[in-house]
C-alpha positions in Angstrom: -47.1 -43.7 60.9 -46.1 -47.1 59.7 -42.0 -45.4 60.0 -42.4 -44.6 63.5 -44.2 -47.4 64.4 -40.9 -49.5 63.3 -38.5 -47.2 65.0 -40.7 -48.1 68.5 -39.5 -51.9 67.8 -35.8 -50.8 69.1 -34.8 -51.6 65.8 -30.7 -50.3 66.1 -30.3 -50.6 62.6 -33.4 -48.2 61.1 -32.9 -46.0 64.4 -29.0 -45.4 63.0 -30.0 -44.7 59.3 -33.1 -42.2 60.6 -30.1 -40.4 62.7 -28.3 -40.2 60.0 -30.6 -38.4 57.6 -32.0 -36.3 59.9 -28.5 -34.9 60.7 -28.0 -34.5 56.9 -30.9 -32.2 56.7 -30.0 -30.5 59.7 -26.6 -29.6 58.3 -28.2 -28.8 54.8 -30.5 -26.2 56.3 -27.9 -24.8 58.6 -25.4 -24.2 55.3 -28.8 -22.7 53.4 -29.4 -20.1 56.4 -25.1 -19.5 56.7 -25.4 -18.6 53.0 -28.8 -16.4 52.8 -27.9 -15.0 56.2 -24.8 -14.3 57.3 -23.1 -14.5 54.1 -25.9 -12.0 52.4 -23.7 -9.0 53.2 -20.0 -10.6 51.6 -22.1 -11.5 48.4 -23.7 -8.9 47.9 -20.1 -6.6 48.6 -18.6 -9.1 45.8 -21.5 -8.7 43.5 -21.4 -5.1 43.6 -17.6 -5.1 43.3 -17.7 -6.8 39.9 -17.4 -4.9 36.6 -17.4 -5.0 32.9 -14.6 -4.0 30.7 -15.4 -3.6 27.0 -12.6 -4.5 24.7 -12.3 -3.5 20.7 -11.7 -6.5 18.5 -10.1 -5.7 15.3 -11.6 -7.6 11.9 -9.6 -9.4 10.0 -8.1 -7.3 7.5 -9.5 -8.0 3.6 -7.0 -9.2 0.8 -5.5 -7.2 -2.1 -5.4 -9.5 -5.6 -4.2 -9.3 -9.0 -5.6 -9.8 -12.3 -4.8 -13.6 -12.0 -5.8 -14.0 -8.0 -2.4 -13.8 -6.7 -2.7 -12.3 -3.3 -0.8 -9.4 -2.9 -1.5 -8.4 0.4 -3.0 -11.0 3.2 -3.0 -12.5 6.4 -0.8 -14.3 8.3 -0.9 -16.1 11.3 1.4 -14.7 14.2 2.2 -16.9 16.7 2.3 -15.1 20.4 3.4 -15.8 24.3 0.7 -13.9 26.4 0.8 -14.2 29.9 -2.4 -14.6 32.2 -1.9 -13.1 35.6 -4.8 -14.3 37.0 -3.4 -17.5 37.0 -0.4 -16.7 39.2 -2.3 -15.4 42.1 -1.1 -18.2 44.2 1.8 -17.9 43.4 1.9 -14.1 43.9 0.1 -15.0 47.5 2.6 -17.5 48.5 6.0 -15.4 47.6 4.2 -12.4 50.0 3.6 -14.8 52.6 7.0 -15.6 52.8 8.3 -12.4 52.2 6.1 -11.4 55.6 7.7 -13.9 57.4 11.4 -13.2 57.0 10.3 -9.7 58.1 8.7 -11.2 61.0 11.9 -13.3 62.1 14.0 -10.4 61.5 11.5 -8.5 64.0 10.2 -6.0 61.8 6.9 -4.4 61.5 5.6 -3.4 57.9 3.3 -0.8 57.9 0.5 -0.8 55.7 2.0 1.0 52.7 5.2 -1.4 53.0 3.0 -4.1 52.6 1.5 -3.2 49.3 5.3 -2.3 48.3 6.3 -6.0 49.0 3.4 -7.2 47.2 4.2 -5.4 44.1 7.9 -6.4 43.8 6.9 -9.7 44.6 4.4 -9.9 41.9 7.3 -8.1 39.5 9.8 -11.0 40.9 7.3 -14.2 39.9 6.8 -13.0 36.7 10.4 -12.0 36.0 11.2 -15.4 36.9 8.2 -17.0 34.9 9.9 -15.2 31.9 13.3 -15.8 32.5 12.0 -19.3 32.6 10.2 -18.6 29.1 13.9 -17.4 27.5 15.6 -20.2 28.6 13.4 -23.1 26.9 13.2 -20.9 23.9 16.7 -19.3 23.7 15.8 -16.0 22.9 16.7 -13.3 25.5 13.5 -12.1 27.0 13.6 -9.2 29.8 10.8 -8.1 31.5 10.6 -4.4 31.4 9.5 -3.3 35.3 7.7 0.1 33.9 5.9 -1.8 31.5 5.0 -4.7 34.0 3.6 -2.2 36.6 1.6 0.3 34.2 -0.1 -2.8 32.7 -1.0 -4.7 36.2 -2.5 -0.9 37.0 -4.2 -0.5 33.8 -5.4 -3.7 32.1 -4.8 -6.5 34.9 -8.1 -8.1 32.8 -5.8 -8.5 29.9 -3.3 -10.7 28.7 0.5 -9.7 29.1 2.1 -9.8 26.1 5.2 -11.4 26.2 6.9 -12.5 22.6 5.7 -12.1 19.3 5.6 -13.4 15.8 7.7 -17.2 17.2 9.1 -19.3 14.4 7.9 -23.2 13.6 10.9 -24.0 15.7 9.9 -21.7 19.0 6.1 -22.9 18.7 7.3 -26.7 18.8 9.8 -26.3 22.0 7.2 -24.1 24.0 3.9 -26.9 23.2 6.6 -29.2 24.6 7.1 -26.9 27.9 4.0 -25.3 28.1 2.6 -27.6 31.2 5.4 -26.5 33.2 5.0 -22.5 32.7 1.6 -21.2 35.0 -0.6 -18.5 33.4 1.5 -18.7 29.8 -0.5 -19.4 26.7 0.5 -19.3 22.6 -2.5 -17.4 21.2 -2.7 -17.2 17.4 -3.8 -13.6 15.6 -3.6 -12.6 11.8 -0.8 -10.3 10.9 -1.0 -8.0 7.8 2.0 -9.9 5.3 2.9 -9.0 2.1 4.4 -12.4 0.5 5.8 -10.5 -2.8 7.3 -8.5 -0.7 8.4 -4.7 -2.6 6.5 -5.8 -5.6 3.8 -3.1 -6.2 4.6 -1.5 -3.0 3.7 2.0 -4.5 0.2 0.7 -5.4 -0.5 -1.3 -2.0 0.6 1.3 0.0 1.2 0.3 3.8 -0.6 0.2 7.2 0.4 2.1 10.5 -0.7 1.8 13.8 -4.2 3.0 14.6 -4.9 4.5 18.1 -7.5 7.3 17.3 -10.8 7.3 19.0 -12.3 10.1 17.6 -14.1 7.9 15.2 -15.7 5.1 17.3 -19.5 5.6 18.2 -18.6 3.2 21.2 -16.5 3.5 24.3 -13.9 0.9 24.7 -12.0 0.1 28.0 -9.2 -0.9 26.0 -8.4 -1.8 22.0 -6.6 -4.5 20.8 -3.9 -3.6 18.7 -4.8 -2.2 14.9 -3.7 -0.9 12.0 -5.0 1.5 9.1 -4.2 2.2 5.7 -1.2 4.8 5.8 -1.3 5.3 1.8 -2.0 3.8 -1.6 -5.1 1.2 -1.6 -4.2 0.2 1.9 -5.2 4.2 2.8 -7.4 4.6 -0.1 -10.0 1.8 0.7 -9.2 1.4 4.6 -13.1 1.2 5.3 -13.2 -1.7 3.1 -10.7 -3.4 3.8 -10.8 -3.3 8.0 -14.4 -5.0 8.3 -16.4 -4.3 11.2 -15.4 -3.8 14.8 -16.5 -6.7 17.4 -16.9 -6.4 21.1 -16.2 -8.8 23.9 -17.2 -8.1 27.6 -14.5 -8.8 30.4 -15.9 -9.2 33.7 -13.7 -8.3 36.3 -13.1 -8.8 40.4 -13.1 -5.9 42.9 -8.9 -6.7 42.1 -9.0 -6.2 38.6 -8.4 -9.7 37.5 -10.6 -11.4 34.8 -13.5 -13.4 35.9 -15.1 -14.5 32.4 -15.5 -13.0 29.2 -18.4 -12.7 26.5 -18.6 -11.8 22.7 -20.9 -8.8 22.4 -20.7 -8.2 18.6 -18.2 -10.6 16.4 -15.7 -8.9 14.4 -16.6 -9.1 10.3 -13.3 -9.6 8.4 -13.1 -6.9 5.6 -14.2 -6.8 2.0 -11.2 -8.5 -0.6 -10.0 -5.8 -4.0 -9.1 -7.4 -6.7 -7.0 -5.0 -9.4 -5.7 -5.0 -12.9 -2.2 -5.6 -12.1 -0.4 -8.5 -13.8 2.2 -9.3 -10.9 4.8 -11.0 -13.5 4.5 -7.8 -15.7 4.6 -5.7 -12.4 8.0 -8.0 -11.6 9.0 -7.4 -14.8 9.3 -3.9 -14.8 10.7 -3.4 -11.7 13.4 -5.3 -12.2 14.1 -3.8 -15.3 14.4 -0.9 -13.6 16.7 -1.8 -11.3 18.9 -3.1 -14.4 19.6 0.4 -15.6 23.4 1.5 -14.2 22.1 3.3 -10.6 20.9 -1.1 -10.5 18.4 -0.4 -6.9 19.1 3.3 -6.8 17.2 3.9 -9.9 15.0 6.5 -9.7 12.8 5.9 -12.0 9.4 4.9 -13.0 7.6 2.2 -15.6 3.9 2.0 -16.5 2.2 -0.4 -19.0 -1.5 0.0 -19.9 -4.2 -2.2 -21.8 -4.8 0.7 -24.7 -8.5 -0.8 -25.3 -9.5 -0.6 -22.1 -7.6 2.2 -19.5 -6.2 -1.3 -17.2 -3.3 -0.9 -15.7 -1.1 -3.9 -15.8 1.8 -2.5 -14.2 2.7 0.6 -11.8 6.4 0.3 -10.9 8.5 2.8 -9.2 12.2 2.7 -7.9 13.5 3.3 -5.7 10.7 1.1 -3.5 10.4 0.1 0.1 8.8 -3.4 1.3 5.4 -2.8 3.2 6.3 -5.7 5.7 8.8 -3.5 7.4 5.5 -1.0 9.0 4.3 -4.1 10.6 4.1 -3.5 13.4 6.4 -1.0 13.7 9.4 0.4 11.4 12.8 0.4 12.8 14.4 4.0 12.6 17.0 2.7 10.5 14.7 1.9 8.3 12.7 4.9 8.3 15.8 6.9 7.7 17.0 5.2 4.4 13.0 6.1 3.6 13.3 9.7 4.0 16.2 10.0 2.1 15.6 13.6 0.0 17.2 12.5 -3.2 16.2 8.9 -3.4 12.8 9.3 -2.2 11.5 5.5 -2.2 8.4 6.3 -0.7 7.3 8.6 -3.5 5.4 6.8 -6.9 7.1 8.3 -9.1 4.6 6.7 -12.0 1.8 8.7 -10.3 3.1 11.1 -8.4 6.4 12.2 -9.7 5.9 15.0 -12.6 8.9 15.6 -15.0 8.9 17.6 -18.4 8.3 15.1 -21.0 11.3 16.4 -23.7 10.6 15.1 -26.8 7.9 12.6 -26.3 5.5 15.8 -26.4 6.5 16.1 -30.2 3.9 13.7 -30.8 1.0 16.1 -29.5 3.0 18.9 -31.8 2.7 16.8 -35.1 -0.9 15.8 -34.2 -1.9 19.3 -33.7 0.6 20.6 -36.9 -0.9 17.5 -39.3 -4.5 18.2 -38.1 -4.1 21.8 -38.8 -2.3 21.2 -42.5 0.5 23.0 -41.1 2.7 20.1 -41.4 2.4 18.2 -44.8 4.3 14.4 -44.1 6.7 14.7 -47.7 7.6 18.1 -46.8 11.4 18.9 -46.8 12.6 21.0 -44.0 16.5 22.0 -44.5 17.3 22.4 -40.9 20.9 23.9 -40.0 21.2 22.3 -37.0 19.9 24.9 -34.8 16.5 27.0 -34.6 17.2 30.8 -34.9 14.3 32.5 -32.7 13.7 36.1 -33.4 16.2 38.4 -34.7 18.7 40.9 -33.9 20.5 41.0 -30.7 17.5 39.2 -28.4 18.0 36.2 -31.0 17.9 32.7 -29.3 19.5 30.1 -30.8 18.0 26.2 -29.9 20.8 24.0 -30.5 19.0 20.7 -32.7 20.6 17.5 -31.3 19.3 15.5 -34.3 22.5 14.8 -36.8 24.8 15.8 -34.1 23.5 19.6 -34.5 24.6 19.3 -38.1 22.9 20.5 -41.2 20.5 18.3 -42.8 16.7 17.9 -44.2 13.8 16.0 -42.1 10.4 14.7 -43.4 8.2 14.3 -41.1 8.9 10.7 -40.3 12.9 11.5 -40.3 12.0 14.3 -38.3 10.3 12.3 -35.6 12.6 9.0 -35.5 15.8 11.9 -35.3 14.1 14.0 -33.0 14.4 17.1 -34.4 14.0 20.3 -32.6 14.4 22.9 -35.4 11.6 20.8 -37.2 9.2 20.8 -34.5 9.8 24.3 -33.3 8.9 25.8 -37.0 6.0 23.9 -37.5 5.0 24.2 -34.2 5.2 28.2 -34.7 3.0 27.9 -38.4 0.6 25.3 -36.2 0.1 27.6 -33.6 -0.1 27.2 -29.4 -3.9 27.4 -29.5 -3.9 23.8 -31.3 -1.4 22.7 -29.3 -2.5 23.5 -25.9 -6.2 22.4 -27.2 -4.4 18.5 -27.5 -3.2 19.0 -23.9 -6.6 20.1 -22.2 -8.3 16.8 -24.1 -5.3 14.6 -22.8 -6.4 16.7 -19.1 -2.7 17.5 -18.6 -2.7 19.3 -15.5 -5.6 17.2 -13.8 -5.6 14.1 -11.7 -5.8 11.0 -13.4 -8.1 9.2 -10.9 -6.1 6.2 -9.9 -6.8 5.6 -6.0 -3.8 5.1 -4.3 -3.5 9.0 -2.8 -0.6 9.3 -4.7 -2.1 11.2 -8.0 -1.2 14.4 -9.4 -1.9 16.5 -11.6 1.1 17.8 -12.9 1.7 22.0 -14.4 0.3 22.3 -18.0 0.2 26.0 -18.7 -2.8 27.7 -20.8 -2.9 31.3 -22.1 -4.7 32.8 -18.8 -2.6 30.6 -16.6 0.5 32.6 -18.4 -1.4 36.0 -18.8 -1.4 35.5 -14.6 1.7 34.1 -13.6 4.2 35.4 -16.2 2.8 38.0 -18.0 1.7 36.8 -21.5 2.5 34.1 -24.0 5.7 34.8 -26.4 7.2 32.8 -29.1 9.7 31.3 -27.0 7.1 30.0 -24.8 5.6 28.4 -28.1 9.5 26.6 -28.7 10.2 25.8 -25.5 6.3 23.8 -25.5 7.0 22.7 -28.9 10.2 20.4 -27.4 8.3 19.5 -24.6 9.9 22.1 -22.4 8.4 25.3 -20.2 5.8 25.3 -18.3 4.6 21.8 -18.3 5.4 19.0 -16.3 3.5 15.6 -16.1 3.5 12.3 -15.0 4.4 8.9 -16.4 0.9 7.7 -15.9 -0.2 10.2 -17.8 2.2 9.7 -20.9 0.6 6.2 -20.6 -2.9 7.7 -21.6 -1.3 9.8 -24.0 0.0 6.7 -25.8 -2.8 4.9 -25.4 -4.9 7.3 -27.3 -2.8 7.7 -29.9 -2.6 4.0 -30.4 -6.3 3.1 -30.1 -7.6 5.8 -32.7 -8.0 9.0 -30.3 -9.8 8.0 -27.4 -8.6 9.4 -24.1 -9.7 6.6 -21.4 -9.7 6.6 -17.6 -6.5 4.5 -16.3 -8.6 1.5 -14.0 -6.4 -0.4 -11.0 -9.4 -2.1 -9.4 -11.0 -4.2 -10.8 -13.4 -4.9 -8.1 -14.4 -5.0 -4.7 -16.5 -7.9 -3.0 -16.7 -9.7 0.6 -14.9 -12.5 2.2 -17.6 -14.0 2.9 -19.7 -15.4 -0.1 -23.1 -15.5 2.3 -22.6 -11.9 3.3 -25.4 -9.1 2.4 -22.8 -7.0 1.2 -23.0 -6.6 -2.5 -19.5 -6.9 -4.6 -18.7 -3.5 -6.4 -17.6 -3.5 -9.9 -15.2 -0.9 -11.7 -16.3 -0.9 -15.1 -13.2 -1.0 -18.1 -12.9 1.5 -20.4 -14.0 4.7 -19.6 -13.8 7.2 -22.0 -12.7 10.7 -20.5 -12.2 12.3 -23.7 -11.5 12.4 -27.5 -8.3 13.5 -29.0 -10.7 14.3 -32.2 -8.1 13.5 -34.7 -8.4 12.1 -37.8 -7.1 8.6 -38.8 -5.1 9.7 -41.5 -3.1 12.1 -39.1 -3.1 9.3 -36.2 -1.4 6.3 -39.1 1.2 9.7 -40.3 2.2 9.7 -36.6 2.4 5.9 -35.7 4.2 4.5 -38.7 6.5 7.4 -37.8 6.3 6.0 -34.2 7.1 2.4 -35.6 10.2 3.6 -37.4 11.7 5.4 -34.2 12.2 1.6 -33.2 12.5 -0.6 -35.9 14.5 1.5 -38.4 18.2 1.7 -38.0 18.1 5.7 -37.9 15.4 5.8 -35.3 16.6 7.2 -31.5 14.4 3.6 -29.6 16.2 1.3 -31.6 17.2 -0.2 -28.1 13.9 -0.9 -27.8 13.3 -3.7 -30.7 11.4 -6.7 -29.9 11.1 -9.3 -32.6 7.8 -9.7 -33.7 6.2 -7.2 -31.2 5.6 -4.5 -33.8 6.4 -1.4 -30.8 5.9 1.8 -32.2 7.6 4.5 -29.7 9.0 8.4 -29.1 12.2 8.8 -27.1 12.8 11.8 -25.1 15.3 13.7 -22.9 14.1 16.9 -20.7 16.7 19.1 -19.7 16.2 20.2 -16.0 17.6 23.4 -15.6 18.4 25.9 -12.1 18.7 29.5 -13.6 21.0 28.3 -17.4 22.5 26.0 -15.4 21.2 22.2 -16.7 21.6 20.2 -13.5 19.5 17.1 -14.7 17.8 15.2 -17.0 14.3 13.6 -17.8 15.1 10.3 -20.1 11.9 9.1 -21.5 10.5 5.9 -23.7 6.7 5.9 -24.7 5.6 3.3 -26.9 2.9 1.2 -27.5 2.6 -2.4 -29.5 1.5 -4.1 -31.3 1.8 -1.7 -34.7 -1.4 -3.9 -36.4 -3.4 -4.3 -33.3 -2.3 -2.2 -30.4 -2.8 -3.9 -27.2 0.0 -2.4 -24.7 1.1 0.8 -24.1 4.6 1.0 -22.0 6.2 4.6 -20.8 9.6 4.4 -19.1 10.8 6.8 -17.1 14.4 7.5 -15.7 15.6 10.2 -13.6 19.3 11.5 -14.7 19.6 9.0 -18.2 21.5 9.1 -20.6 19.3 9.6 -22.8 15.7 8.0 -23.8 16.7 5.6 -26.2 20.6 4.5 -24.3 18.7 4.2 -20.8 15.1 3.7 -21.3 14.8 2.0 -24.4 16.8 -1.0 -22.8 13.9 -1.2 -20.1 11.2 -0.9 -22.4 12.5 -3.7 -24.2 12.6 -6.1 -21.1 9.0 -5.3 -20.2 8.3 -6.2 -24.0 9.9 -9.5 -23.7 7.5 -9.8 -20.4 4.4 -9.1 -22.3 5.7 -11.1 -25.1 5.6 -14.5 -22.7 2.0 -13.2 -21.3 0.9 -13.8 -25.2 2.1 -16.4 -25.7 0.9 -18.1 -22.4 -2.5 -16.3 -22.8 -4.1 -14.9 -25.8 -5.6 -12.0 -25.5 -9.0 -11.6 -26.0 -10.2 -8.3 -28.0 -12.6 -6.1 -25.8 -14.4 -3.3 -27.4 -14.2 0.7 -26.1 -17.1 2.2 -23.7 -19.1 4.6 -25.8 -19.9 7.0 -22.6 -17.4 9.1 -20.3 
């Protein structure tokens, strides 16, 4: 009352201030009953016009490590252009407006679907210009594709536009600089798979492709960002690892497609890191002492070097090879033709994958088998005539020996071995008998997978008695020769020669090779658990005696350190390497139209720690073209020893 008793005093002051707030809350409740009643209808149209889009978010992709921690595979950043369309809708407004009105001074009348023509162009013309604009500060020609433009303002308006990818140091600086004057453009940052060692280990690593498959996704996603998966070796192998766990962010969208706001639903979890067995400066190593043999980068051939004590694998190489970085994101045809070539074959491992007769290197199983059996005593003479004479009359076969230049003379066993004798081998193999020998070869598990994850393993051709019986009709004697000089019907890989060795060099036992080491999360607060590969699996036992393993390995050692011995190109100074050379012919019909050159050796003679196999496709020979690259890894492994001394680890007891 006491207020309205004041205005009654004509006080012109109070009377203006009351007319004053009274016409604020009459304009106040006027907007309130605008918005709640007339405007109900419009926003509850707009409202109902809005939309989600869900939208896959890839994990960042786990890392790939060697013995030491050197990354081998990671994550880099890529530094992108996207482009933001619904930040240009004024501009996009204002070029139509003033496309309308040059129709309307020319005097002509758009109908309705000429309208939404001009609008499109003139959207296709701002943002042709906006890029144009985008070239020209970065100097890098830039030309915006019109199909592309028009299928993504159709299909994924809510999304960025991508615009450039992967800019140098250089491009980012000039476009921060510039970046106020270009509307709707934005540098985003995402991780790129990189692999900084580049071809090294490739074979191992494998690569990644793109991934566009939906079959597998328990969700439905309006669009997914760009992925990869793992195409082969532990990139395919352990893809589910390695990729994490999907996120999901929410786009909410106008009745005109363009993004209102977005939400993370579920953040992506970056993949789980492997760590392997690989020593990266022994893997280095032995590829490029591959690639010193005379073919230099068109070397096919293969190197693998094993911890005998324990099945690790400190180096996988293969050459011809092919650098992972070129799948990302896509590989240039070019490119992919060089990697299809049929005779180079660069994407094939060759260590694990290729399988080649092993020649002469499979004497070793023949003088196991012949000593174990007493068929073979050590001191015995054997006057070889520089062939083998199998069977008689006119079906004889004559085996030309290539030991003493296929002249007459007398082996031991040791002489024998370092020479290379095929006569010698071939008769005692004969008095040993197949059985023995085939017995060696199911232990070793020739003709089965050796387990190494990288889904390039094989098993290889190893024929038994049944498997002869089937295919060709029974076993003869020249089966038994052809076996006996590592010939016929067997064919296995380098890896596989590396377990051989390593048996013979660690007292008979046959061990699982190991590349991973194990496998544990990025995160260190994360509930997943690391998995461990344990070392030193035992698959088998060679069940040979130590006197017959010592007969075979000092006749191993002389192969390489005496001055008769076929590896002599192998000798390291104080490395003690104990080896077998080997050449496989590869025959079409009689006709010889290739050869297998092999060097498998272990070290030290004392102690053995290492076990190296070299491989080469069309050689010389194993001790002119492999022992050469044998040696170089040996030099390699030589350094690691005397940078880090090795520390004894003692055999698993259980397969």
């Amino acid at each position: 009352m006491l207020i309205f008793d004041q205005l009654r005093k004509n006080d012109r002051q109070l009377r203006m201030l009351a007319s004053c707030v009274l016409s604020g809350l009459g304009v106040l409740l006027l907007g309130l009953w605008y918005v709640q009643v007339l405007s109900a209808k419009r926003y509850r149209t707009s409202q109902v016009s809005q939309s989600f889009r869900t939208v896959r978010i890839p994990a960042i992709r786990g890392k790939i490590f060697d013995a030491n921690g050197t990354p081998l595979a990671e994550n880099r950043p890529s530094y992108n252009i996207n482009l933001y369309l619904e930040e240009l809708r004024p501009s996009f407004q204002a070029e139509f407006s003033n496309g309308l009105k040059r129709y309307r001074t020319a005097h002509v009348q758009l109908s309705r679907a000429q309208r939404s023509e001009l609008g499109r162009q003139t959207r296709y013309q701002v943002v042709g210009s906006l890029i144009a604009q985008v070239s020209a500060s970065l100097q890098q020609p830039l030309a915006l594709n019109e199909t592309n433009f028009f299928k993504h303002y159709d299909q994924r308006l809510y999304l960025p536009m991508p615009v450039l990818n992967n800019l140098n140091p250089q491009q980012v600086a000039v476009f921060m600089e510039q970046a106020a004057s270009l509307p709707g453009v934005d540098l985003e940052v995402q991780p790129e798979r990189n692999y900084p060692h580049r071809s090294a280990a490739a074979h191992l690593i494998g690569y990644l492709q793109p991934d566009n498959e939906v079959a597998d996704e328990e969700t439905f996603y309006n669009y997914r960002m760009p992925d990869f998966k793992g195409a082969t070796g532990l990139e395919g192998r352990f893809d589910e690892q390695l990729r994490g766990t999907t996120g999901i962010k929410s786009v909410l969208v106008n009745s005109l497609g363009y993004r209102q706001a977005e939400n993370i639903w579920t953040p992506a979890e970056p993949g789980q890191n492997i760590y392997l067995t690989i020593d990266l400066a022994i893997q280095k190593a032995a590829e490029q002492a591959l690639r010193t043999a005379p073919e230099g980068a068109d070397t096919r051939g293969a190197v693998v070097v094993m911890d005998c004590r324990t099945g690790d694998l400190l180096a996988v190489a293969s050459n011809p090879t092919f650098d992972p970085n070129d799948f990302t994101p896509r590989i240039t045809t070019e490119k992919w033709e060089r990697l299809n070539d049929p005779k180079l074959l660069p994407m094939i491992n060759r260590a694990t994958y290729g399988v080649y007769q092993p020649g002469s290197v499979f004497k070793i199983i023949v003088g196991l088998a012949g000593l174990e059996a007493g068929a073979i005593d050590p001191k015995e003479i054997y006057h070889g005539q520089g062939y083998y004479l199998l069977g008689s009359g006119p079906y004889a076969r004559k085996i030309n020996d290539l030991a003493n230049h296929s002249q007459p003379a007398d082996f031991d066993f040791k002489k024998a071995l370092k020479e290379s004798s095929n006569a010698y081998f071939i008769n005692y193999g004969l008095k040993t008998g197949v059985d023995r020998i085939l017995e060696l070869g199911k232990r070793l598990h020739f003709g089965e997978r050796a387990g190494i994850p990288t889904r390039q393993d094989a098993g290889g051709v190893f024929a038994t008695r049944e498997w002869q019986q089937e295919n060709i009709g029974g076993w003869s004697a020249g089966d038994t020769a052809n076996l006996c000089i590592g010939q016929g019907y067997i064919a296995i890989t380098p890896l596989q020669v590396a377990v051989m060795i390593a048996s013979v060099a660690n007292g008979g036992k046959v061990l699982w090779p190991r590349l991973v080491t194990r496998i544990q999360p990025q995160d260190p607060f994360s509930n997943d658990q690391p998995v461990a590969f344990d070392p030193g699996r035992v698959r088998d036992d060679l069940k040979i005696s130590k006197r017959t393993l010592d007969i075979v390995r000092d006749a191993m050692r002389g192969d390489v350190e005496d001055v008769d011995g076929t590896g002599r190109s192998g000798f390291v100074p104080g490395m003690g390497i104990c080896a077998k050379t080997g050449t496989a012919q590869i025959t079409m019909g009689r006709k010889v139209v290739g050869h297998s050159t092999w060097f498998a050796s272990f070290a030290p003679f004392e102690n053995p720690r290492y076990a190296v196999v070299v491989m080469v496709e069309d050689g010389v020979s194993g001790g002119t073209t492999c022992g050469p690259i044998a040696r170089q890894v040996y030099l390699a492994l030589q350094k690691r020893e005397q940078m880090k001394p090795a520390k004894p680890e003692s055999l698993a007891s259980s397969k």
